[in-house]
Z-matrix of the N, CA and C atoms (Angstrom, degrees):
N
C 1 1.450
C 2 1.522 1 108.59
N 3 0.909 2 125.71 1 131.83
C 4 1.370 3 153.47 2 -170.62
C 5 1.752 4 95.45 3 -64.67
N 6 1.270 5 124.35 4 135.16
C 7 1.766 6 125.88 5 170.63
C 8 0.888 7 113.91 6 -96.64
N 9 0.985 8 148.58 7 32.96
C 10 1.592 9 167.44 8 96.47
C 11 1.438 10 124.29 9 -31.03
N 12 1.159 11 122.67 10 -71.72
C 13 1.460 12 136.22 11 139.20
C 14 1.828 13 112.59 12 -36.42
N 15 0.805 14 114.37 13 -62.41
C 16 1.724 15 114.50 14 -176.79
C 17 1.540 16 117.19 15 -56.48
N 18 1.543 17 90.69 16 -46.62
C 19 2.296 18 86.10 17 156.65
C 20 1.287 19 117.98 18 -92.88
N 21 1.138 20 119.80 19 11.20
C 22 1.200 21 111.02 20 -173.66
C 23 2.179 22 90.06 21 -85.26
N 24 1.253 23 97.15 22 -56.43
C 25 1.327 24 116.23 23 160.90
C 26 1.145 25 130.02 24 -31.27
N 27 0.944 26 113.63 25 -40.42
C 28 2.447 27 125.44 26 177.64
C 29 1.285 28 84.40 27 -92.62
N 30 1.418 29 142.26 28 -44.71
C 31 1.004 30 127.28 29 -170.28
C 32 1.945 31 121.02 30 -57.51
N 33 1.555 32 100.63 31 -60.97
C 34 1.598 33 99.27 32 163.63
C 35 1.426 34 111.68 33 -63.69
N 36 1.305 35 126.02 34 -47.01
C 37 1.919 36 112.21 35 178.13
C 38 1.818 37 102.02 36 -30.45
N 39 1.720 38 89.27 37 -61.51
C 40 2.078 39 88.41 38 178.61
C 41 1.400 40 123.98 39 -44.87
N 42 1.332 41 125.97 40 -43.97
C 43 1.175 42 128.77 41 176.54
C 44 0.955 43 101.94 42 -63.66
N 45 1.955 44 151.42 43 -87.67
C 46 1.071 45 162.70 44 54.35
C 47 1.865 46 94.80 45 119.06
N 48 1.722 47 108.02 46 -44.43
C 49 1.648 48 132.81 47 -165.01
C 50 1.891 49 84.24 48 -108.93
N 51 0.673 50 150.49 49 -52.20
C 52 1.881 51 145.86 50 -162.43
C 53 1.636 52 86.55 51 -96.08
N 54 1.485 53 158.78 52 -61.20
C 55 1.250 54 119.20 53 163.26
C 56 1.203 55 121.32 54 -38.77
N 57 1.065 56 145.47 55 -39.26
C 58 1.818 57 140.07 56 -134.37
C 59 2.176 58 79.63 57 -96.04
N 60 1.567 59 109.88 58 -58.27
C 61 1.438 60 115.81 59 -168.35
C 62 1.444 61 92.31 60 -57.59
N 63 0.763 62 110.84 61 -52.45
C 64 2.136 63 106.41 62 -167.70
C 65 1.809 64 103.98 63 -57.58
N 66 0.654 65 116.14 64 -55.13
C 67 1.418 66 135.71 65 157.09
C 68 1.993 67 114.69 66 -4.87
N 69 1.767 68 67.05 67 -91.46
C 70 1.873 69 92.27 68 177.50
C 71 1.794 70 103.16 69 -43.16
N 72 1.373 71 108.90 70 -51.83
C 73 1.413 72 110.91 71 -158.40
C 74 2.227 73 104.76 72 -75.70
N 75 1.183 74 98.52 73 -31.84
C 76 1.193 75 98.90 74 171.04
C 77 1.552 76 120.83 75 -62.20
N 78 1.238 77 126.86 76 -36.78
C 79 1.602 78 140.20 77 160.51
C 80 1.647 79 99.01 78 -71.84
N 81 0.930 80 133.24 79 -46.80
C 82 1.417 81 105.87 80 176.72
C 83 1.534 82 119.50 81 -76.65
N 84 1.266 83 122.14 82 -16.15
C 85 1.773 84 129.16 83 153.24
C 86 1.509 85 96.93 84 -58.97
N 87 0.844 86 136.62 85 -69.48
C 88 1.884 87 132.33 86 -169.65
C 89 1.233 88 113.73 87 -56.25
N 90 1.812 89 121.50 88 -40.40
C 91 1.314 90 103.42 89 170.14
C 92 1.314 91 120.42 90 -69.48
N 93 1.521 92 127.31 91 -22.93
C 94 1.181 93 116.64 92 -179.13
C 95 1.097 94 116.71 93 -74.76
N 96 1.632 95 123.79 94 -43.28
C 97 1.773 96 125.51 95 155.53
C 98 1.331 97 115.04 96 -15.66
N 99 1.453 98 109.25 97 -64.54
C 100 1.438 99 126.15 98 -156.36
C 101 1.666 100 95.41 99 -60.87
N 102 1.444 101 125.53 100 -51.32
C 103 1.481 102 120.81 101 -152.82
C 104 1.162 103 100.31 102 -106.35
N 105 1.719 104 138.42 103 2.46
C 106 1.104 105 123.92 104 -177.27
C 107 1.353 106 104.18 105 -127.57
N 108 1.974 107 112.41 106 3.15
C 109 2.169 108 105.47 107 157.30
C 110 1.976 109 94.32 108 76.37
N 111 1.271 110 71.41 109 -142.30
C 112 2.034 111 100.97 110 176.93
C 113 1.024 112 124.25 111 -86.97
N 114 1.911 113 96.45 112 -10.26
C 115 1.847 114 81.76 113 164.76
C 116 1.737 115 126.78 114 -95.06
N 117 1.187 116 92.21 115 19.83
C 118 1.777 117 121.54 116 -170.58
C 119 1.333 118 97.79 117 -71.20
N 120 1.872 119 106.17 118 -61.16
C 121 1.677 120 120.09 119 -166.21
C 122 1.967 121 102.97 120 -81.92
N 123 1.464 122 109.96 121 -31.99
C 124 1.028 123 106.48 122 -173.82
C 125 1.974 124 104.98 123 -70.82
N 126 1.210 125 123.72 124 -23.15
C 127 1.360 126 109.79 125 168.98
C 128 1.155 127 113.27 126 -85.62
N 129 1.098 128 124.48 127 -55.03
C 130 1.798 129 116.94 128 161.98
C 131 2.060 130 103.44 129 -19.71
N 132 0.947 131 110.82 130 -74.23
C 133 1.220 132 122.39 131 -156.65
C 134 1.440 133 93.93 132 -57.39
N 135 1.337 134 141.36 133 -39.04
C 136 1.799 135 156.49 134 -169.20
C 137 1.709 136 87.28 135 -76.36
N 138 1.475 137 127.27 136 -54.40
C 139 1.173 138 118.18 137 -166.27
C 140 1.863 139 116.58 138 -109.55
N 141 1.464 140 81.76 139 12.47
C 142 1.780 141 69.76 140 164.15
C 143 1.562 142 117.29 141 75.17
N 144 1.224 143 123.35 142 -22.86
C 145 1.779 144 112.93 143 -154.67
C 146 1.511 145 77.69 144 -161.33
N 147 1.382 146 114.29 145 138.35
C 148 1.528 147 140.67 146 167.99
C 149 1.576 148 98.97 147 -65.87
N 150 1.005 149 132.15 148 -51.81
C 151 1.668 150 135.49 149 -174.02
C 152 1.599 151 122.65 150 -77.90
N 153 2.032 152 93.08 151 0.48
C 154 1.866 153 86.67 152 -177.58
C 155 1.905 154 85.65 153 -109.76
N 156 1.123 155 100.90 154 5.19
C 157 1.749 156 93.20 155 -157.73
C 158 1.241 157 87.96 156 -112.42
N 159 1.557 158 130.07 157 -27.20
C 160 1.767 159 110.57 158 173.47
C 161 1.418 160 116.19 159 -93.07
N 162 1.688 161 104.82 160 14.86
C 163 1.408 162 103.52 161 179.85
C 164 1.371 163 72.69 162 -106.20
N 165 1.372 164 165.33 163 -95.87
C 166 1.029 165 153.33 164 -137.79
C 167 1.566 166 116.25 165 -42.86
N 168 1.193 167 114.13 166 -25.62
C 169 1.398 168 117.69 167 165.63
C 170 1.526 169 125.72 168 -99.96
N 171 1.060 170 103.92 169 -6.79
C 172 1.684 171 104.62 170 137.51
C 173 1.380 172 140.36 171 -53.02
N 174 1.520 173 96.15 172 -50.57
C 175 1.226 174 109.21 173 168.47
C 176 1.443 175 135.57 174 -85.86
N 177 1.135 176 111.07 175 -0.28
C 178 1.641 177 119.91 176 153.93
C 179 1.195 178 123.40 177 -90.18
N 180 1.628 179 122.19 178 -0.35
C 181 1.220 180 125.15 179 167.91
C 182 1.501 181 106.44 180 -97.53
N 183 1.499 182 111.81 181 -39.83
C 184 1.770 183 102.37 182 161.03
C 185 1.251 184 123.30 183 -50.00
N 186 1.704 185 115.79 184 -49.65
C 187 1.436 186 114.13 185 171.34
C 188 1.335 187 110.64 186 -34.20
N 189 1.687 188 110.91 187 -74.60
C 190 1.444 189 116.11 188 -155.62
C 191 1.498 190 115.46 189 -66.30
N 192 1.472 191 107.52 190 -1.90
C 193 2.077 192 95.78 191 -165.72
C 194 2.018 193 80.65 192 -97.98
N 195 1.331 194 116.24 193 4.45
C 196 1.568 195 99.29 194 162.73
C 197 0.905 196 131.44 195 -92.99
N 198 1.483 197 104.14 196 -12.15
C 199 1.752 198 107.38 197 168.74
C 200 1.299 199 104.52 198 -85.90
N 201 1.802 200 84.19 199 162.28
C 202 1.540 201 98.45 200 164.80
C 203 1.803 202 132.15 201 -85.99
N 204 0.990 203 95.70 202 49.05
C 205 1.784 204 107.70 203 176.68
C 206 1.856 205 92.61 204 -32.89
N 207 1.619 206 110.31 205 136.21
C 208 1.292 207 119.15 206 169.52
C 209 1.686 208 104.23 207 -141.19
N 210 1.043 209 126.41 208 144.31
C 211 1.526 210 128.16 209 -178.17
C 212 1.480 211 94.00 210 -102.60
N 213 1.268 212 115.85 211 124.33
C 214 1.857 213 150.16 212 -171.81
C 215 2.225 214 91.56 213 -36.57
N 216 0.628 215 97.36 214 166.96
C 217 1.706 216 137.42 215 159.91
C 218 1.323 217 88.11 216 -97.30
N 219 1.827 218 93.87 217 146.63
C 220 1.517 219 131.70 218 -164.26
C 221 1.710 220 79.27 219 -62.88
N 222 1.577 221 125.59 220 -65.33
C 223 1.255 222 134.74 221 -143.30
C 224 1.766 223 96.47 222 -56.20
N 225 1.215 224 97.26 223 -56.98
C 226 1.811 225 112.77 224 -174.75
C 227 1.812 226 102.53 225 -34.83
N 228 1.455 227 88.04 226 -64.83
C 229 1.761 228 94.95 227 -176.25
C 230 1.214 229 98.59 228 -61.68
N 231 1.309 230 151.89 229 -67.78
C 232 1.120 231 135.76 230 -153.63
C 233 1.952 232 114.03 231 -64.76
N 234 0.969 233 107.56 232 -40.03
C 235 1.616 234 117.27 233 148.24
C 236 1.550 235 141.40 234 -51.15
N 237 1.132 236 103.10 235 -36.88
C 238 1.498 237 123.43 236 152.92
C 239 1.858 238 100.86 237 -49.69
N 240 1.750 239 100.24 238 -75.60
C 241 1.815 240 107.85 239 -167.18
C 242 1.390 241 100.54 240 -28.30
N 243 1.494 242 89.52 241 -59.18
C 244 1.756 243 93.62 242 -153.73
C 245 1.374 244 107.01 243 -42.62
N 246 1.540 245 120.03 244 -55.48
C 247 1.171 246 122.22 245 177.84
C 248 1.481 247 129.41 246 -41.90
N 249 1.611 248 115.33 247 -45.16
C 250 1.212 249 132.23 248 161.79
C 251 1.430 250 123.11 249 -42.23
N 252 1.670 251 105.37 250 -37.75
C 253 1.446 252 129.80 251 167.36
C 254 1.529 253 121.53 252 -63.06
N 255 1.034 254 117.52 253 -41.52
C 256 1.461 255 136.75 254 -175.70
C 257 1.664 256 109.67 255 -73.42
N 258 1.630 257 119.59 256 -49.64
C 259 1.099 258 140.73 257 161.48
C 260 1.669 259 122.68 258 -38.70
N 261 1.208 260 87.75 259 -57.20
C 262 1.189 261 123.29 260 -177.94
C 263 1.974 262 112.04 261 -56.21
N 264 1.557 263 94.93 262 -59.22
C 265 1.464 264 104.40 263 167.33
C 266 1.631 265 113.26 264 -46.67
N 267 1.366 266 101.21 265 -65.69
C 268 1.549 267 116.49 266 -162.63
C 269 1.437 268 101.63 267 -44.00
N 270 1.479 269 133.09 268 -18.83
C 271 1.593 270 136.19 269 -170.04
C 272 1.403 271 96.96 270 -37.26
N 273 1.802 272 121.42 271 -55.90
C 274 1.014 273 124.72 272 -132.51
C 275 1.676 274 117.33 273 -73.12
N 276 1.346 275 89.47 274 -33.26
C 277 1.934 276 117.01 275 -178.89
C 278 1.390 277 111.73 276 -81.03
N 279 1.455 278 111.95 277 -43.03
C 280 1.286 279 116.90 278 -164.67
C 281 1.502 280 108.53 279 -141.79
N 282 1.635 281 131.53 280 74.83
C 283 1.565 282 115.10 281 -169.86
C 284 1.364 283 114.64 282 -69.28
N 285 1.148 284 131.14 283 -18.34
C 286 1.409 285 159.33 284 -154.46
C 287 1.685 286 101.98 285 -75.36
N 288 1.551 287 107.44 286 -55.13
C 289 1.267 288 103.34 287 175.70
C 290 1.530 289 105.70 288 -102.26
N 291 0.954 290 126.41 289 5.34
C 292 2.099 291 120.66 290 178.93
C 293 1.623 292 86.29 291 -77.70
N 294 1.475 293 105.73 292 -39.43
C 295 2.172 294 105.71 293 -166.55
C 296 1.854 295 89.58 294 -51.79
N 297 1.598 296 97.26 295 -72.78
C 298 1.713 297 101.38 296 -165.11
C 299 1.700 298 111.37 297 -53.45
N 300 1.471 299 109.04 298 -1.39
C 301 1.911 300 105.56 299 171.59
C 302 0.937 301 109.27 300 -88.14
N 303 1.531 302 110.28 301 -60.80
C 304 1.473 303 107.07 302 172.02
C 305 1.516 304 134.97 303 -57.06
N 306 0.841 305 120.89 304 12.70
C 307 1.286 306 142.04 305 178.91
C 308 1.873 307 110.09 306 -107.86
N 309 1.174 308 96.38 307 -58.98
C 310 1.453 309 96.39 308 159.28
C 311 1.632 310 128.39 309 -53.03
N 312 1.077 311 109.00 310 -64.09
C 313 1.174 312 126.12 311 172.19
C 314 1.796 313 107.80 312 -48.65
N 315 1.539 314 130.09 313 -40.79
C 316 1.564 315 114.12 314 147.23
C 317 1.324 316 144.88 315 -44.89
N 318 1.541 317 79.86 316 -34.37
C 319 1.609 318 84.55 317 177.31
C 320 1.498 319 104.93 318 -81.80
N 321 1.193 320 123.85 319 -54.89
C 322 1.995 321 112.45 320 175.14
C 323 1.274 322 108.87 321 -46.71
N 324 1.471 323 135.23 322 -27.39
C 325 1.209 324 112.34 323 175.81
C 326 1.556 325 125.22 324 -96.71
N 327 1.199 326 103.88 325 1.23
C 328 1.536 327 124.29 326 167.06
C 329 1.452 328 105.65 327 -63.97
N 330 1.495 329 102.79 328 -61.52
C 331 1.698 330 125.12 329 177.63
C 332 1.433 331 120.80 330 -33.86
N 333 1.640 332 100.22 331 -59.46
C 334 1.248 333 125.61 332 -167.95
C 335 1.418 334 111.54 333 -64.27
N 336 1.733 335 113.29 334 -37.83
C 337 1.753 336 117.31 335 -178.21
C 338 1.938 337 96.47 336 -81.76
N 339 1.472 338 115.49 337 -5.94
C 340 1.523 339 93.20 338 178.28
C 341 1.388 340 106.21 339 113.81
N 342 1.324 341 133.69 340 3.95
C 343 1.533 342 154.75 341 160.79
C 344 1.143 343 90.75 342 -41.75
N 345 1.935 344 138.05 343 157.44
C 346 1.216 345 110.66 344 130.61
C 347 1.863 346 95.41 345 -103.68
N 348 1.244 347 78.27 346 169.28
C 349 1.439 348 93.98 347 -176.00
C 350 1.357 349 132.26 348 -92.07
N 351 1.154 350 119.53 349 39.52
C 352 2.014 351 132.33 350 178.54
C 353 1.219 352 103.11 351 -31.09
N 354 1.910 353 92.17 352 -153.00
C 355 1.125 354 111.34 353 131.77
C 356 1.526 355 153.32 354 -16.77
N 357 0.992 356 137.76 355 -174.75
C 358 1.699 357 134.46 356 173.51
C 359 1.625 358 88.68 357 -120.69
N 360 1.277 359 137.58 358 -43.33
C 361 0.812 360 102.00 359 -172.86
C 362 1.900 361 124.26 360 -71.44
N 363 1.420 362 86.67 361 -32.22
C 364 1.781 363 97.01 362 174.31
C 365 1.736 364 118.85 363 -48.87
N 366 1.543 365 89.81 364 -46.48
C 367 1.750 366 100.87 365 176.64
C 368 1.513 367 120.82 366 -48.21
N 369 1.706 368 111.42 367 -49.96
C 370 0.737 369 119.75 368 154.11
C 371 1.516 370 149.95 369 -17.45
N 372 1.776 371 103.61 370 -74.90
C 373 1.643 372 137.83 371 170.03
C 374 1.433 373 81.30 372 -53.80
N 375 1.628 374 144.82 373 -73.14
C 376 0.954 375 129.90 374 -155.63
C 377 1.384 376 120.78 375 -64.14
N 378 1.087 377 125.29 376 -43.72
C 379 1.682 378 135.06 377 166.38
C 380 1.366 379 110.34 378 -55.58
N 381 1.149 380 109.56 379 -9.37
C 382 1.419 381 98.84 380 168.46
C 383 1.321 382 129.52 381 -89.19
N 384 1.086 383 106.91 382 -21.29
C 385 1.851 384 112.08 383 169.19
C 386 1.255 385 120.06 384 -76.25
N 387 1.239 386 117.11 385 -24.84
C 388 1.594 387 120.80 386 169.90
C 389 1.715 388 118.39 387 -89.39
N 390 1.565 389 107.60 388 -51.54
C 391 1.302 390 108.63 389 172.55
C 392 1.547 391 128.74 390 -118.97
N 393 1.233 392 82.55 391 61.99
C 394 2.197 393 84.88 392 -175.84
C 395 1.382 394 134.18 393 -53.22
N 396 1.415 395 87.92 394 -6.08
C 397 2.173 396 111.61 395 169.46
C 398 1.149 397 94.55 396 -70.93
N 399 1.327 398 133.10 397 -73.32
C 400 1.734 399 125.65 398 -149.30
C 401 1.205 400 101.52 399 -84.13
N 402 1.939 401 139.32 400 -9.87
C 403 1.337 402 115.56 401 -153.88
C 404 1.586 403 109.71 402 -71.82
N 405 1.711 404 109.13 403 6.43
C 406 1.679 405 97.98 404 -171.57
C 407 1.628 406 83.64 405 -86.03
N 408 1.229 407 111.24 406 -53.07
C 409 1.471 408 96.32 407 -161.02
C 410 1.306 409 123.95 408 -49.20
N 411 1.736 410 131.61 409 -19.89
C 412 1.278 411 152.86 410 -139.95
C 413 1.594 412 89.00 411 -101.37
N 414 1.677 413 116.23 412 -29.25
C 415 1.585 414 113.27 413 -169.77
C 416 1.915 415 87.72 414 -102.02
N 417 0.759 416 106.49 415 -35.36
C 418 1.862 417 95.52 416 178.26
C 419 1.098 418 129.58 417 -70.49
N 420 1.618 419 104.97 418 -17.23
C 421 1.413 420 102.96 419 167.53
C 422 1.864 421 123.12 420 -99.48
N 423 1.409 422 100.52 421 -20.82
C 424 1.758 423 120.83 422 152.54
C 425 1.585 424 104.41 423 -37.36
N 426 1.462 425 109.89 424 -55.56
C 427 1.382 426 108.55 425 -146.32
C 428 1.600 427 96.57 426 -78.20
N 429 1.332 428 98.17 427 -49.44
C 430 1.508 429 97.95 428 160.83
C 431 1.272 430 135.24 429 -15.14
N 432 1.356 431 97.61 430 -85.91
C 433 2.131 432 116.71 431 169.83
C 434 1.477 433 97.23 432 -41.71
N 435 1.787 434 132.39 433 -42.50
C 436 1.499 435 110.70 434 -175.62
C 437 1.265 436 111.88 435 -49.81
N 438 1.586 437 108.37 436 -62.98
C 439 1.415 438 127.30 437 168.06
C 440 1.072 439 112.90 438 21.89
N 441 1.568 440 80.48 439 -99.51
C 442 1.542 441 124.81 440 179.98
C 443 1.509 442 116.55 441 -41.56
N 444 1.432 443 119.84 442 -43.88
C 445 1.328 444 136.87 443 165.63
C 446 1.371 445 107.90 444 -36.22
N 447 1.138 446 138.65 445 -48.71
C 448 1.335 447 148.13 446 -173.99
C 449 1.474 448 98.62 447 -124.14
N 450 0.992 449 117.41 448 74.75
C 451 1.678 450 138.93 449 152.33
C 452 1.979 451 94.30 450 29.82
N 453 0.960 452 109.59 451 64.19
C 454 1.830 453 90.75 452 170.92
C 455 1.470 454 104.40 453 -146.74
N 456 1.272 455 112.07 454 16.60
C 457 1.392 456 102.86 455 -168.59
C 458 1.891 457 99.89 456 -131.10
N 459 1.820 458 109.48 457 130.24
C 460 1.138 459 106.65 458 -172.89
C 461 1.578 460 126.31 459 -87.68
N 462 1.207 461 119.59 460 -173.11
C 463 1.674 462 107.32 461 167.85
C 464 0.742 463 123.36 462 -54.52
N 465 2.024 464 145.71 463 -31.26
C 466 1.173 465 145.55 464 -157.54
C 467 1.525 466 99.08 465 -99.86
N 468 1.640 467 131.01 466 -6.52
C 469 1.466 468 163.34 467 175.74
C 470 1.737 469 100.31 468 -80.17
N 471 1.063 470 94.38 469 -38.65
C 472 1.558 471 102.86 470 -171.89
C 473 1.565 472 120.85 471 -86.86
N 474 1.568 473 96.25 472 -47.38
C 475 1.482 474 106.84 473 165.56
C 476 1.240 475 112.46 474 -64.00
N 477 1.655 476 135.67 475 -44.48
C 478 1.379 477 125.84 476 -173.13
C 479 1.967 478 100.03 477 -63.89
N 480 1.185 479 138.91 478 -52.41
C 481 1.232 480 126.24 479 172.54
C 482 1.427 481 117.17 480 -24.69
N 483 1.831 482 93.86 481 -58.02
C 484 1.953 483 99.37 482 -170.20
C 485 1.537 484 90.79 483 -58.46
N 486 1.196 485 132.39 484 -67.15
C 487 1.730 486 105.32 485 176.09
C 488 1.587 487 138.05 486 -7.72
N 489 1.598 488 64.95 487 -68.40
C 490 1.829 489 82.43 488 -169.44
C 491 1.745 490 105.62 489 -65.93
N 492 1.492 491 125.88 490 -28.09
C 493 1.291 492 104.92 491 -175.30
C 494 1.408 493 102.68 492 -94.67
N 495 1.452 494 137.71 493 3.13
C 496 1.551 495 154.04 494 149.93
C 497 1.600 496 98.41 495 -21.71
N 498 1.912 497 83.69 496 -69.10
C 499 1.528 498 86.31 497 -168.94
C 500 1.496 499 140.78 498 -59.94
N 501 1.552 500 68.44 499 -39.22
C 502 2.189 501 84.99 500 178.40
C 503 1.090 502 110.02 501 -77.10
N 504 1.777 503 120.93 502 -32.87
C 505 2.025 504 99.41 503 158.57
C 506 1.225 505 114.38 504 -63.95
N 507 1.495 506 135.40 505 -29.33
C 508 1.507 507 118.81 506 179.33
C 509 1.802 508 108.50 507 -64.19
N 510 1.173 509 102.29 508 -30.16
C 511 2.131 510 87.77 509 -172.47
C 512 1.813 511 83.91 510 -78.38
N 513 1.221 512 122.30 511 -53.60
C 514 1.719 513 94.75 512 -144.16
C 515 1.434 514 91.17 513 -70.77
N 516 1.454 515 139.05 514 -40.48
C 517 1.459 516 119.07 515 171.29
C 518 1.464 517 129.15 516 -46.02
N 519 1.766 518 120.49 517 -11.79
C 520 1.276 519 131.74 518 150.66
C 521 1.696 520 81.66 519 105.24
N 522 1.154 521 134.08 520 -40.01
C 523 1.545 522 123.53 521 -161.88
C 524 1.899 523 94.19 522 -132.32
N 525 1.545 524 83.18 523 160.40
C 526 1.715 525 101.81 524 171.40
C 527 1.063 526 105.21 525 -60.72
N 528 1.843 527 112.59 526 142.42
C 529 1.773 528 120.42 527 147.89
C 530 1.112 529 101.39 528 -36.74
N 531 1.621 530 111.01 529 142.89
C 532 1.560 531 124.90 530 171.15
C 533 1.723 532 113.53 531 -30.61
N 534 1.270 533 120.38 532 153.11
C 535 1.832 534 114.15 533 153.69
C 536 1.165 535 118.42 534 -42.61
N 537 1.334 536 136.26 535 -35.12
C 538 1.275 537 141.48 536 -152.36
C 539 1.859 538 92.83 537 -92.44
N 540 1.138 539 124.65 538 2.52
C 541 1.645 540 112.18 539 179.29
C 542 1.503 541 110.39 540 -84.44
N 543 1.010 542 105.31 541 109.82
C 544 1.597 543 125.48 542 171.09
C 545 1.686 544 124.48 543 -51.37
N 546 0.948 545 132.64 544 140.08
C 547 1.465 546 118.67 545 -174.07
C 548 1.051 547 110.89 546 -74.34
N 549 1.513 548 118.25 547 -172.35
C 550 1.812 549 128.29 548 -146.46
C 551 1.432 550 97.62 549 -126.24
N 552 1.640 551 107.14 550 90.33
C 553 1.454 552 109.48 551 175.62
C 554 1.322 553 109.99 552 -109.12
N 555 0.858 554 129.94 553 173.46
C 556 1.577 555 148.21 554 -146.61
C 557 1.712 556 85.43 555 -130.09
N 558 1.388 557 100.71 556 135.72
C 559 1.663 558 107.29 557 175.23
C 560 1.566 559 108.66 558 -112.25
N 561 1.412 560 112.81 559 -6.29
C 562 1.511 561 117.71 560 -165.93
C 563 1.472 562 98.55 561 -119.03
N 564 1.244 563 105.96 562 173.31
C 565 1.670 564 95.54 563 170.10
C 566 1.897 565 92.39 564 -144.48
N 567 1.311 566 128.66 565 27.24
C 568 0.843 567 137.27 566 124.23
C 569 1.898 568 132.36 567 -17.54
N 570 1.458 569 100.29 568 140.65
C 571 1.783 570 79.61 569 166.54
C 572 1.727 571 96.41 570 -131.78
């Protein structure tokens, strides 16, 4: 065989091997897009480099496939709502403490499906492999309660949280608050 032909040959195998790798890695950037939304660009954007942020989301999917994530009993969820319901009421008298319930009340039901419960930021990373829809709302309404923590955040500040943690108890409870949940009005006009 002619050596001309023979590199010509290792030469396309090389090409032939760096398409196929470029490839693979480009579908594994899209699946992670695909299942991890805005929190895909928002870690990219936290870490600067596409390759430190899909290794970081690698590894919150290793984390989480070691836990035992369990989706509630009918009774749990329906016990949970109510609670959500109750929370939910209290907005009107007191938004101040419905924020710090509902907030509580995420975290027990975080707990309860098998979350552990750290940090916020850990809670977070972890909620993100299961529910990458709500994790914006889960940080907007965090940021909120800081807010609020230090007096800067108003009633209409307060109500957007009760939203936002609306939502993220409706995914980890797996289903919507009942029909019968009333919207999130503000009874004060206080801040």
């Amino acid at each position: 065989m002619d050596a001309t032909l023979i590199i010509v040959a290792v030469v396309i195998i090389a090409i032939l091997i760096v398409a196929v790798w470029w490839y693979s890695m480009r579908q594994r950037s899209a699946k992670l897009q695909e299942k991890f939304g805005s929190e895909y660009e928002r870690t990219v954007t936290e870490k600067g480099d596409t390759r430190k942020a899909e290794d970081e989301l690698r590894d919150r999917q290793k984390r989480v496939s070691k836990l035992e994530i369990r989706p509630l009993a009918a009774d749990e969820r329906r016990g949970f709502n109510d609670e959500w319901l109750a929370v939910q009421a209290r907005f009107v008298d007191d938004p101040s403490a419905a924020v710090r319930d509902a907030d509580t009340l995420v975290g027990r039901v975080m707990e309860a499906r098998g979350y552990p419960v750290g940090d916020f930021e850990q809670r977070a990373a972890d909620v993100s492999v299961d529910h990458p829809a709500v994790l914006e709302h889960y940080r907007d309404a965090h940021a909120i309660a800081l807010r609020h923590a230090q007096g800067q955040a108003s009633t209409e500040d307060l109500r957007q949280a009760m939203v936002h943690y609306r939502a993220l108890c409706a995914e980890l409870l797996e289903e919507p608050p009942t029909a019968s949940t009333p919207p999130i009005t503000s009874g004060r006009a206080t801040s």
